[in-house]
Residue, then its C-alpha position, 0 to 999 in steps of 0.5 A: x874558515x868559512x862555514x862551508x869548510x867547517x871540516x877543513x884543517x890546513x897543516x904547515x909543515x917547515x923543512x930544515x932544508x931549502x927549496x932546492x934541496x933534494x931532501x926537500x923533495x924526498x920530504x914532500x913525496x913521503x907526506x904526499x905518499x903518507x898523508x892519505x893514511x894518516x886521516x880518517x876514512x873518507x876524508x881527501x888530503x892535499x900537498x901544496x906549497x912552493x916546494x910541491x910545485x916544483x916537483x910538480x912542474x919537473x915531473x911533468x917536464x921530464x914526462x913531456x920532454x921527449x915530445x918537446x925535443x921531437x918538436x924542436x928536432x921537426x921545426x928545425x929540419x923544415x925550417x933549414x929545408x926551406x933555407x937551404x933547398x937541400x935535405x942532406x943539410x937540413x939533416x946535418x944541421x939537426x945531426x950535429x945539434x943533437x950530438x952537441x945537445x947530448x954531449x951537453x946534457x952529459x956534462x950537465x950530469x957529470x957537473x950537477x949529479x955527481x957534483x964536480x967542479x963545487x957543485x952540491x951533488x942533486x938530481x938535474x933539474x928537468x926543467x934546465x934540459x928543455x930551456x938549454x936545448x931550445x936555446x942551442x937550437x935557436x943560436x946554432x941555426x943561426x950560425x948554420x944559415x950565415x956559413x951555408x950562405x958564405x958556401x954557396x956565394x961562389x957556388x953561384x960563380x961555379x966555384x968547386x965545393x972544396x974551395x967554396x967551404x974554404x971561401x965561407x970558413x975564411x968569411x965567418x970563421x971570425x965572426x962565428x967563433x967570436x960570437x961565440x965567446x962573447x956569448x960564453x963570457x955571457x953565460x959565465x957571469x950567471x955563475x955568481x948568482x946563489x942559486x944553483x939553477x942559475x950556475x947549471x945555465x951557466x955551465x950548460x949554455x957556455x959548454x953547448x955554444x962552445x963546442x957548436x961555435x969552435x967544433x961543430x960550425x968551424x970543423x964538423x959542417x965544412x968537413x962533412x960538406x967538403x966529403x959529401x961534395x955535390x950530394x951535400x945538396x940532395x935532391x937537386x930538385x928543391x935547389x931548382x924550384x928555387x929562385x934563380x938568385x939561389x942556384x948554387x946547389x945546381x951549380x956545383x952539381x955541373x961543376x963536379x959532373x965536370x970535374x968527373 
């Protein structure tokens, strides 16, 4: 103790429960809402340790997760903009990302907070659902751009949509679904780790590539296109600012008008 902190006192307080433990957690908001009580007036208390800081960095996590999922949704929809000349796709992709980021987050709250599949039963850790979300944003454009690209190769030949989305589900179909189970093999080798944040990535991050590689890229995107046809590619005006390498939303636009 230095002369200066005369008056400092520094308190250890041992759980019976571990750091992960929810008990834990209620342990340390009862001392943090308790403690100002218990000293004499004018004195300051702090909480501090392992334990605090977790809860500290979740709660502000869970406070700034809205502006992080709007930052990724915003990134992402100018990014397949710029990729595929077409706004209707870029809103697509984001669409079809958002719905399997729900549909994860659902299981994650099933599995985790309800505690199925051997799972302890514990609030979902706010730091999981960002982490999980980037990740499948990431991966998934990466799928969305190679079978855009496939699609359009014999758009650019003047093929019809319909046989050109069959053309880029028979050229990455494959390729995309094996990806993905391979990735999925990945993600379940973390389950044999102890720590309960590890399992939850396991069981997050094989669920979200999963439906996004076998459902999402392999049925939802072909068939949305296919029903959309030329409209897939509004406006038409990006596609022709474009290279003349890229012209395959222009193409299919004379190809339907034909048809018509």
């Amino acid at each position: 103790m230095t002369p200066s902190a005369k008056n400092l006192v520094v308190l250890y307080v041992t759980a019976d429960t571990g750091p992960d433990n929810p008990a834990t957690s209620n342990l340390v908001t009862r001392i943090d809402q308790n403690l100002p009580h218990w000293l004499p007036e004018g004195s300051k208390a702090a909480v501090g340790g392992q334990v605090p800081i977790l809860r500290n960095f979740n709660l502000l996590t869970a406070h700034r997760l809205p502006l992080i999922i709007a930052s990724a949704l915003a990134v992402a929809f100018v990014v397949l903009a710029i990729a595929t000349s077409s706004v209707v796709q870029a809103f697509l992709g984001v669409l079809f990302d958002a719905l399997v980021a729900l549909a994860t987050a659902g299981l994650l709250v099933l599995v985790v907070q309800h505690g199925r599949l051997g799972f302890q039963a514990q609030p979902l850790d706010s730091s999981i659902t960002p982490l999980i979300f980037v990740l499948l944003f990431g991966l998934s454009m990466d799928y969305e751009v190679i079978l855009l690209h496939r699609i359009q190769e014999p758009l650019r030949e003047g093929e019809t949509i319909r046989r050109a989305v069959a053309h880029g589900v028979a050229t990455t179909g494959s390729m995309i679904t094996g990806a993905g189970m391979v990735m999925v093999v990945v993600f379940l080798s973390l389950l044999i780790s102890p720590l309960q944040v590890m399992k939850t990535m396991a069981i997050g991050l094989s669920f979200a590539v999963l439906v996004d590689t076998w459902v999402v890229r392999s049925l939802l995107v072909p068939a949305t296109i296919s029903v959309l046809g030329r409209y897939a590619y509004w406006p038409w005006r990006l596609a022709e600012k474009a290279s003349r390498d890229d012209v395959a939303p222009v193409l299919a636009q004379r190809r339907y008008q034909e048809e018509d």
